[in-house]
C-alpha positions as CSV (number, residue, x, y, z in Angstrom):
1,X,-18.5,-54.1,26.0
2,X,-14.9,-54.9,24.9
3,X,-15.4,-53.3,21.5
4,X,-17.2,-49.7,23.2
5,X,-14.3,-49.4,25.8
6,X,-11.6,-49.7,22.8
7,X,-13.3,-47.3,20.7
8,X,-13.7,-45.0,23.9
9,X,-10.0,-44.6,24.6
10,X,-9.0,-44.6,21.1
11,X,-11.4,-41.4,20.9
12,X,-9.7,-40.1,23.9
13,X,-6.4,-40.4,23.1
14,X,-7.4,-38.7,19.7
15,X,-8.9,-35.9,21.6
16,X,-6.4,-35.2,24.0
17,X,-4.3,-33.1,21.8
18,X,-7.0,-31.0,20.6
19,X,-8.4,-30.3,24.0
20,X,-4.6,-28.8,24.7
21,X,-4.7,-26.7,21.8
22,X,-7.6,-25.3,22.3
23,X,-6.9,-24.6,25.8
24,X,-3.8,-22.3,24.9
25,X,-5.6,-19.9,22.6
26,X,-7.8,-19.1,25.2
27,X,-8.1,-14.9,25.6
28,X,-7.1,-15.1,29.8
29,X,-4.1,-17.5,28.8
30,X,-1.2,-16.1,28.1
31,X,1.2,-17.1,25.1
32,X,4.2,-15.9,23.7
33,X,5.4,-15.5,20.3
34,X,8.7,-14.4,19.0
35,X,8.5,-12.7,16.0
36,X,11.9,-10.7,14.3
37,X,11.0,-8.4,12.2
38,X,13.5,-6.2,10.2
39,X,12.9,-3.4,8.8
40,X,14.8,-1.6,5.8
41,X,15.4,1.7,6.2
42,X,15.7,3.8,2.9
43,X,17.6,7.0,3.0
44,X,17.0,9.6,-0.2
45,X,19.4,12.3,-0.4
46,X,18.4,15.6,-2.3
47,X,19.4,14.7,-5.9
48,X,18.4,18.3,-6.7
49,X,20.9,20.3,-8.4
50,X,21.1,23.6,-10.7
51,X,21.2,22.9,-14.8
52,X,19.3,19.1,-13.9
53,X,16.0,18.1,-15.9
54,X,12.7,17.6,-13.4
55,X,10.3,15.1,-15.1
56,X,6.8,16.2,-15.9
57,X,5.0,14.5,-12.9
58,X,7.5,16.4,-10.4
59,X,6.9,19.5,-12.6
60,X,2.9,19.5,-11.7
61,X,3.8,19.9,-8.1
62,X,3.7,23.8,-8.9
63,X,3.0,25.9,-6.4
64,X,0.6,29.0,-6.8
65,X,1.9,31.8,-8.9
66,X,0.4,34.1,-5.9
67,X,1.8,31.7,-3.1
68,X,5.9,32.5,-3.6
69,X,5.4,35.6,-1.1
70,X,4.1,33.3,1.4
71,X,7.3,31.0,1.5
72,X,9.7,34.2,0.8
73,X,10.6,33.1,-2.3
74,X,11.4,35.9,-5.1
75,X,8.9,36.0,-8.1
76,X,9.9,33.9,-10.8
77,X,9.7,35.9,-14.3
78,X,8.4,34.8,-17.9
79,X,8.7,31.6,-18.4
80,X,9.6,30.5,-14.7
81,X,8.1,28.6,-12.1
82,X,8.2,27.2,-8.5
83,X,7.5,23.8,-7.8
84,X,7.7,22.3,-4.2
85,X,9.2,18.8,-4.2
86,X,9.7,17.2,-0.8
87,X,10.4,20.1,1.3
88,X,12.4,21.8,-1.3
89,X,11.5,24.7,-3.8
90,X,12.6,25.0,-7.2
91,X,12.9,27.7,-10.3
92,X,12.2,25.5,-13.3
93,X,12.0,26.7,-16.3
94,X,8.5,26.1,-17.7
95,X,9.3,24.8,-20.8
96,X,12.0,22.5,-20.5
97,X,11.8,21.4,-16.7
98,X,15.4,22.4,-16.3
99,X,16.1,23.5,-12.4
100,X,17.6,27.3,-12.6
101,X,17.4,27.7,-8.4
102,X,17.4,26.3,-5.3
103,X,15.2,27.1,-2.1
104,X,15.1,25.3,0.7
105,X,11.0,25.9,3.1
106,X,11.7,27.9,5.8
């Protein structure tokens, strides 16, 4: 009788702290948790400027050789054409990707 009562409250004293646990993640309990979170905010400034070189992937952002009179932009002539990066517009040579204007979307 000794020997069941000792491995009773060994068991219970074992069992205690998971009882607790599990009692705190219950959904109507409420439990708060701190968390700090920090976020890194990255600023790009327009690196855009007339006589620079566009790569090839920014070059296939073209827009449609129909489409300039939609943004008011002037048709580009032999050899030209517009290409919308972020929310700018510009007159690239075809060729050589060099940038010969600037638009800004209206």
């Amino acid at each position: 009788m000794k020997k069941l009562f000792a491995v009773l409250l060994a068991a219970s004293f074992l069992a205690a702290p998971m009882a607790a646990s599990a009692d705190q993640h219950k959904p109507g309990r409420h439990v708060t948790i701190e968390k700090t979170v920090t976020k890194k905010k990255i600023v790009e400034r327009n690196r855009w400027a007339k006589g620079n070189k566009l790569s090839r992937a920014e070059r296939r952002q073209t827009v449609n050789s129909r489409d300039f009179r939609r943004y008011k932009l002037r048709e580009p002539h032999r050899g030209e054409q517009w290409v919308r990066v972020d929310n700018n517009f510009l007159l690239v040579s075809a060729a050589t990707g060099l940038i010969l204007s600037i638009a800004t979307a209206r």
